[in-house]
N, C-alpha and C positions, 0 to 999 in steps of 0.2 A: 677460545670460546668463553674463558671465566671473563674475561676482559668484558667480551661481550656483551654476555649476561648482565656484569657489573652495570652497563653504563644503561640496561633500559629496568624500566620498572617494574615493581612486582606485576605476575599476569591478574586478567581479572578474573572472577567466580562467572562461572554463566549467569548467577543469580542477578550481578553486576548488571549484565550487559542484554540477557531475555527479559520481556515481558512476565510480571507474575497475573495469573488469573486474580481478580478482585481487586488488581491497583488501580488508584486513578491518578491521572497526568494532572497538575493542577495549575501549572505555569506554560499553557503554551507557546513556543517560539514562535518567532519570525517567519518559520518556514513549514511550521505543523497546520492540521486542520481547523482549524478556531481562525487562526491566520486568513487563510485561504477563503474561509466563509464569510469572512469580513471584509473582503476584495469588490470591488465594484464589478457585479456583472456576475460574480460567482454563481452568488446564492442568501440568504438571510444573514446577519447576523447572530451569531450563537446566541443565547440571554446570558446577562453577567448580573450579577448582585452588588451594587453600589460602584458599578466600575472595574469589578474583581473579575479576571477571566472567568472563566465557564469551566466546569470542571467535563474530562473529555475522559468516557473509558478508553483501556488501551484493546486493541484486536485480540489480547486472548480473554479478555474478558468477556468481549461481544460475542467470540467464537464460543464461548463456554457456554451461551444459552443456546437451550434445546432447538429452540424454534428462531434461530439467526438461520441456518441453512435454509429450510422452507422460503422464509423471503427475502434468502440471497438470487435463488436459484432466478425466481419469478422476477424481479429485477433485472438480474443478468441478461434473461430475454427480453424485458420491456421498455428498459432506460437506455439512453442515447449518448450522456453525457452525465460527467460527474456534478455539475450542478444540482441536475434530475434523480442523483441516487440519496439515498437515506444517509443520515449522520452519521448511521453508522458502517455502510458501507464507503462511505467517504475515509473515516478515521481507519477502517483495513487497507484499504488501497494507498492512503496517504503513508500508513507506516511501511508496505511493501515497497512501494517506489523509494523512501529514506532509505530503508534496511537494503536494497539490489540498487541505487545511485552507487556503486562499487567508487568513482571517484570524485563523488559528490558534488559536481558539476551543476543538478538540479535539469541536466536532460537526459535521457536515453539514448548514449549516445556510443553504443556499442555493439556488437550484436551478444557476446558475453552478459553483460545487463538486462538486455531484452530474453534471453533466455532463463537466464536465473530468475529474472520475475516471475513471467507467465510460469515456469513449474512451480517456484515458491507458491502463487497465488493458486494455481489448479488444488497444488493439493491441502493448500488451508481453505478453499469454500470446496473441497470434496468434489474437485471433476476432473481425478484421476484421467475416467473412460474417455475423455475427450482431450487429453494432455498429448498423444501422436499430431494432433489434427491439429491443435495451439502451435506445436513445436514446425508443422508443414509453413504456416502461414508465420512463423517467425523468419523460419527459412528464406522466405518470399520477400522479405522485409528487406533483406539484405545485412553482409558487413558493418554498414555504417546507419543505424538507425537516428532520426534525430525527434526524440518527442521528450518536450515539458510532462509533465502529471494529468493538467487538461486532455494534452492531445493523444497521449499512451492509455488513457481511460476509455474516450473515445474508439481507440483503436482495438482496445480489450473486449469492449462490449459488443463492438460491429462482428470481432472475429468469432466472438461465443454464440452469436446468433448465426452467423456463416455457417459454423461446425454445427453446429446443433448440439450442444449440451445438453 
């Protein structure tokens, strides 16, 4: 086991690897939300300052305002697609799908992934009471799920209006 130890590197701090309330991402990747909104067909592009990405809160920051829940909730029943949702429900769901992509594929392509999402995400926009009924229609989904970010968004918002949230 020393052997072991030896050959991988120190662990990290949570601090490392969680989200801090009040940070901001300031270099979006290839594969984050700034990305995505810059895609043809997505959505707008973000606004950048001389070229400079756009600076992008992270999801516990957004969860940290009072009034994120109120027009999560209303959303959740009236949006269709992530195109259609707010920046800043875009940038939660963009970092839940990153953080539950378990082998980083960039599809949902598990039924293990599709679960650990939908409860991750129930219980950070607070819909606990409707996390049995998520987990029925994950069920339903099957073993082998295959959904991009697009199309597991889609499929989140259809099922939260399905359940009734």
């Amino acid at each position: 086991m020393a052997a072991c130890k030896a050959l991988l590197p120190p662990a990290l701090s949570p601090d490392q690897v969680e989200p801090t309330p009040g940070t901001i991402l300031q270099s979006p990747g290839p594969g984050d939300v700034a990305s995505l909104l810059a895609s043809p067909g997505v959505g707008p592009s973000p606004p950048t300052a001389q070229g400079a990405p756009a600076a992008t809160l992270d999801s516990a920051t957004i969860m940290a305002d009072p009034g994120f829940f109120g027009t999560c909730k209303q959303e959740l029943l009236s949006v269709t697609s992530l195109a259609s949702l707010s920046g800043n429900m875009q940038v939660v769901f963009q970092e839940y799908f990153s953080k539950y992509d378990l082998n980083g594929s960039g599809i949902v392509d598990s039924g293990k992934e599709l679960t650990q999402m939908c409860t991750n995400l129930a219980f950070a926009l607070k819909l606990g009471a409707a996390l049995p009924k998520l987990l029925e229609a994950v069920e339903a989904v099957g073993p082998e799920p295959s959904m991009d970010l697009t199309a597991f968004v889609e499929w989140f918002l259809g099922t939260c209006k399905q359940v009734g949230i």
